[in-house]
C-alpha distance (Angstrom), angle and dihedral (degrees) to the residues before:
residue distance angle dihedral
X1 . . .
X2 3.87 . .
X3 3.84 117.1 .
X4 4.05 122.0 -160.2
X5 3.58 107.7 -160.3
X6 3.48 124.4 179.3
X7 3.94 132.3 175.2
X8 3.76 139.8 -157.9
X9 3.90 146.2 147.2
X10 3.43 125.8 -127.7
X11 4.14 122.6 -170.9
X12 3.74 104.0 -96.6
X13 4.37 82.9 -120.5
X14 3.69 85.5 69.5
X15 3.96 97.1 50.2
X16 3.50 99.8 104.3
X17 3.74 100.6 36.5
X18 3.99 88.3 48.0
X19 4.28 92.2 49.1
X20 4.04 83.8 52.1
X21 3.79 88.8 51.9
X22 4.06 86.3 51.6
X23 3.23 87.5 43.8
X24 3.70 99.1 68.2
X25 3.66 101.5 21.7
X26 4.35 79.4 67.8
X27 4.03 89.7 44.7
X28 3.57 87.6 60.1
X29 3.60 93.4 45.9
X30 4.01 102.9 42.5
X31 4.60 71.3 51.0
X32 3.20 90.6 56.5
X33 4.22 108.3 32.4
X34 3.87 95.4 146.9
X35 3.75 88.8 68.8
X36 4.06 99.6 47.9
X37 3.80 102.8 52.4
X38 3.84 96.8 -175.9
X39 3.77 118.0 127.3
X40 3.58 92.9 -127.6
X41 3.54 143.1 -27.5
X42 3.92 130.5 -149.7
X43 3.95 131.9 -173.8
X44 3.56 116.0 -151.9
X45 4.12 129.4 176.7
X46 3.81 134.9 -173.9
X47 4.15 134.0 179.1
X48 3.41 108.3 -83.7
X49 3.57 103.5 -113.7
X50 3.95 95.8 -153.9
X51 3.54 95.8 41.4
X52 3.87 120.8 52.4
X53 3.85 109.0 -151.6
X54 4.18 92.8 30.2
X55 3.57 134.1 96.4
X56 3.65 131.9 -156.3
X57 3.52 114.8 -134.8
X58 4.19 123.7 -170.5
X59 3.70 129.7 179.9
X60 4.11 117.9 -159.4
X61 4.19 105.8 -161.2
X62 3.87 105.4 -169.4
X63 3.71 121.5 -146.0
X64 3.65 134.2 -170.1
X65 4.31 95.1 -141.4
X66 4.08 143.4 -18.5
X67 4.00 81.9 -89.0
X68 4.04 96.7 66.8
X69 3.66 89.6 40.3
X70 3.47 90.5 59.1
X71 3.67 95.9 40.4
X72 3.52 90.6 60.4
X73 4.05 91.1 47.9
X74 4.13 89.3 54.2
X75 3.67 90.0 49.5
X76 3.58 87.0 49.1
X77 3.90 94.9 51.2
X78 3.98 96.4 28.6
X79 3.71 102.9 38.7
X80 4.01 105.3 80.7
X81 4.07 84.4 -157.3
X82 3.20 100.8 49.3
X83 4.27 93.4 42.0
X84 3.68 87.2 55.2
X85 4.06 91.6 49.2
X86 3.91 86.5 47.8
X87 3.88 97.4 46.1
X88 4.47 88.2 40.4
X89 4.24 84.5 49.9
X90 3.71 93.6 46.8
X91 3.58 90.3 48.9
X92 3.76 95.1 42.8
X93 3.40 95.2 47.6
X94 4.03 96.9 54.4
X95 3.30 95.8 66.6
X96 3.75 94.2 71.3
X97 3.43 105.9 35.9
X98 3.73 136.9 78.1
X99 3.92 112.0 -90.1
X100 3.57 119.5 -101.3
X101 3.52 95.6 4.8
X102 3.74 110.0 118.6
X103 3.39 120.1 98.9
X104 3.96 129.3 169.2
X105 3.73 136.5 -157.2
X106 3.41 139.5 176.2
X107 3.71 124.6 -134.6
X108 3.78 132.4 -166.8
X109 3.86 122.6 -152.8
X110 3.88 111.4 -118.8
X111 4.09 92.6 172.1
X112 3.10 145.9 8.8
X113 4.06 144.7 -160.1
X114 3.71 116.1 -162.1
């Protein structure tokens, strides 16, 4: 398995505006599931416990190989929908959260108990 994991804050005044954001941006992806070949995805937060007022927020996309990951990449680039969807997400979502403060890593599963 292949893991996406990406991290960011957001000020805790923002919370509800950025969950609404997340909100839709997954709508339009459970709409359109042949285009995002993860597994699953999940969004988790939690108080920042260094900064008062900020949250940490994390999302964990799940993919089956290297290949779906970089299906979903090519759509992202080749698609002209979904490249406008990415670009009008990006865009949406940096007006709630903390500047700077996404960052994104990729993971690969080396075991695993079940």
């Amino acid at each position: 398995m292949l893991y996406d994991i990406g991290q960011w804050r957001v000020p805790e005044a923002n919370s509800k505006k950025h969950l609404e954001f997340w909100n839709e941006h997954l709508a339009y992806q459970r709409a359109h599931r042949k285009k995002f070949p993860y597994l699953r995805s999940r969004l988790l937060s939690m108080n920042d416990p260094e900064t008062p007022g900020e949250e940490i927020w994390m999302w964990i996309d799940e993919y089956e190989n290297q290949e779906a990951y970089d299906r979903l990449n090519k759509a992202l680039r080749d698609d002209p929908e979904l490249s406008k969807y990415r670009e009008d997400a990006y865009t949406r979502a940096d007006t709630v959260m903390v500047p700077g403060s996404l960052k994104s890593e990729l993971w690969t599963e080396r075991i695993r108990v079940d």
